[in-house]
Every structure is written in C-alpha cells, then in structure tokens.
One Martini backbone bead per residue (centre of mass of N, CA, C, O) as a GRO file, in nm:
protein
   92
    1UNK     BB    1   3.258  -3.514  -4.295
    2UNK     BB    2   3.382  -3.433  -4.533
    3UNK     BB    3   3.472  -3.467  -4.835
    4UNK     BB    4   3.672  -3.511  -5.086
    5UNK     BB    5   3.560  -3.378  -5.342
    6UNK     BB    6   3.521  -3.162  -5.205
    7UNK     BB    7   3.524  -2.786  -5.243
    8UNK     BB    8   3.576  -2.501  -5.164
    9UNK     BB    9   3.601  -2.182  -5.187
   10UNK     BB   10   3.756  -1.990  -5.363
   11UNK     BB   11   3.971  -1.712  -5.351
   12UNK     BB   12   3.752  -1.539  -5.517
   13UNK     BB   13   3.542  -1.566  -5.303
   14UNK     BB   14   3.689  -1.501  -5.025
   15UNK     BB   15   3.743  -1.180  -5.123
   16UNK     BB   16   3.463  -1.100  -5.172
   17UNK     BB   17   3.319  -1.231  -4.932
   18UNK     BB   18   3.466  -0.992  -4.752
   19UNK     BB   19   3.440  -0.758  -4.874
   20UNK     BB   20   3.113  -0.793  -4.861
   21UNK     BB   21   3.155  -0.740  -4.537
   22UNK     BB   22   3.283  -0.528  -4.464
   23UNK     BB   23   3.065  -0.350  -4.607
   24UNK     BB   24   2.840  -0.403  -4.433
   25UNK     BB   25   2.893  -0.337  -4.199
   26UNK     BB   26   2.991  -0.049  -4.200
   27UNK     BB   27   2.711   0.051  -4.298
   28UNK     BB   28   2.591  -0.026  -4.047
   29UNK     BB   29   2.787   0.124  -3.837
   30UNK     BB   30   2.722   0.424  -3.981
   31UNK     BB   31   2.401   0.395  -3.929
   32UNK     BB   32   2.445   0.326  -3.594
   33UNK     BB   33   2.586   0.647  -3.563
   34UNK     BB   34   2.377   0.813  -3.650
   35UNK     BB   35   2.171   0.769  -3.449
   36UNK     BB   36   2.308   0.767  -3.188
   37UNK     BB   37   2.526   1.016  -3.225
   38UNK     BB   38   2.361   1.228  -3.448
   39UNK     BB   39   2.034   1.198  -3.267
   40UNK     BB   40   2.133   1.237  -2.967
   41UNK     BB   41   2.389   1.464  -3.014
   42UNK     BB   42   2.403   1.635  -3.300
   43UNK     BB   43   2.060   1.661  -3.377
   44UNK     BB   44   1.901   1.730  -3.168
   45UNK     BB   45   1.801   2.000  -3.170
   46UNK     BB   46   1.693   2.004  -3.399
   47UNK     BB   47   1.459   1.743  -3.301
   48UNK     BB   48   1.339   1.901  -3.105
   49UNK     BB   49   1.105   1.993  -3.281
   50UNK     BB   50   1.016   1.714  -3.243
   51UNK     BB   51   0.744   1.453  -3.139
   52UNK     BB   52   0.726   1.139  -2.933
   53UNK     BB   53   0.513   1.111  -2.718
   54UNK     BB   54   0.586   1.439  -2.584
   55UNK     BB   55   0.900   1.367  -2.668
   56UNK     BB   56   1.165   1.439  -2.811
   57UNK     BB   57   1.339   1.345  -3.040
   58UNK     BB   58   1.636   1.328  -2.937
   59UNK     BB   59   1.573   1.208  -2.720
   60UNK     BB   60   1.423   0.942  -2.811
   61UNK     BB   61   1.667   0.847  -2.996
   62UNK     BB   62   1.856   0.850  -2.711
   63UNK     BB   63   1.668   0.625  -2.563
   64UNK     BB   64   1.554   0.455  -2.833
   65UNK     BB   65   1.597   0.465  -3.121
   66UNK     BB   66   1.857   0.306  -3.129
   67UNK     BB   67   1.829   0.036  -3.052
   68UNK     BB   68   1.551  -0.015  -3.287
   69UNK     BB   69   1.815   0.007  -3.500
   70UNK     BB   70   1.967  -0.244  -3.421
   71UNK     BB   71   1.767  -0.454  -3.434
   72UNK     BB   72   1.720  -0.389  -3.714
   73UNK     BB   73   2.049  -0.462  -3.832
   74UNK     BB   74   2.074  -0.754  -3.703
   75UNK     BB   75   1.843  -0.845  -3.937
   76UNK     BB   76   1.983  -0.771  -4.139
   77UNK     BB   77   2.255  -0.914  -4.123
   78UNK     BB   78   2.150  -1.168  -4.129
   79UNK     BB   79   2.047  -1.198  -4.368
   80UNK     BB   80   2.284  -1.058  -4.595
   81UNK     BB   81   2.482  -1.275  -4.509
   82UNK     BB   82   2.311  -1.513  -4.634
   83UNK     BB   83   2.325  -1.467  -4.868
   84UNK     BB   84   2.627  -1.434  -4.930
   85UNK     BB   85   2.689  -1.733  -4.834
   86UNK     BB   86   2.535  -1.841  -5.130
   87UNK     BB   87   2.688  -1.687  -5.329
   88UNK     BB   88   2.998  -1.767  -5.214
   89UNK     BB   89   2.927  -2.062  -5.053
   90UNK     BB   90   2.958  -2.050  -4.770
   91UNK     BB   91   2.996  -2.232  -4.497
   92UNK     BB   92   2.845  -2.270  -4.152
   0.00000   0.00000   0.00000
C-alpha cells in the first residue's frame, strides 16, 4: 500500500512519458515495417542481388530477417521502456 506522503508523476510528466512512449513505439514499429514489408516485399528484388548462406538476401529477409528484427525490437523496447520509466519517475 502506497503511503500517504507519497506523491505520484506530476501531470506534466505523465503527459511527456506518454508523448515518449508513443515515440518509441512507432519508431519501433516503423522499423520492423521497413524489414518486414519492406525488405522482404518492397525492396526483395533490389536483396535478392545479396544473399546469405546461399539464398537471397530478399528471401531471407522475409523468412527470417524480420524475426530476428522483432525480437531485436523487443529488447530495445523493454531497456527503452526501463529507462523512461526511471526518467520520469513511472512506478511499475
């Protein structure tokens, strides 16, 4: 149980750690469009001029690239996260 004294984030951090939080987010997931959709069907044909481990840089891209992108994605997220909540004050 909180105590009384205690005082949560003031209005004018709530309203910045969210505009934060929603900045990161579509960053986030403006990058894992650009691999996803991007790379494995916009920009295939330009990759498939690469390739790793023998199959086209475009192909692998869109089965495996995005993936590794995501889960890559989810770890800066969660650090992200951690930090602006300490920033600005955000109990958990």
């Amino acid at each position: 149980m909180p105590d009384k004294n205690e005082t949560g984030p003031s209005v004018a951090n709530q309203a910045a750690y969210w505009k934060s939080t929603l900045r990161l987010t579509l960053g986030l997931l403006s990058i894992w469009f650009l691999a996803s959709f991007g790379a494995g069907i916009l920009f295939r044909e330009a990759l498939d001029n690469f390739s790793i481990g023998g199959a086209p840089l475009g192909f692998w891209m869109a089965q495996n690239g995005a993936i590794y992108i995501f889960l890559i994605l989810i770890v800066i997220y969660c650090i992200r996260m951690t930090q602006l909540e300490k920033k600005y004050g955000i109990k958990g």
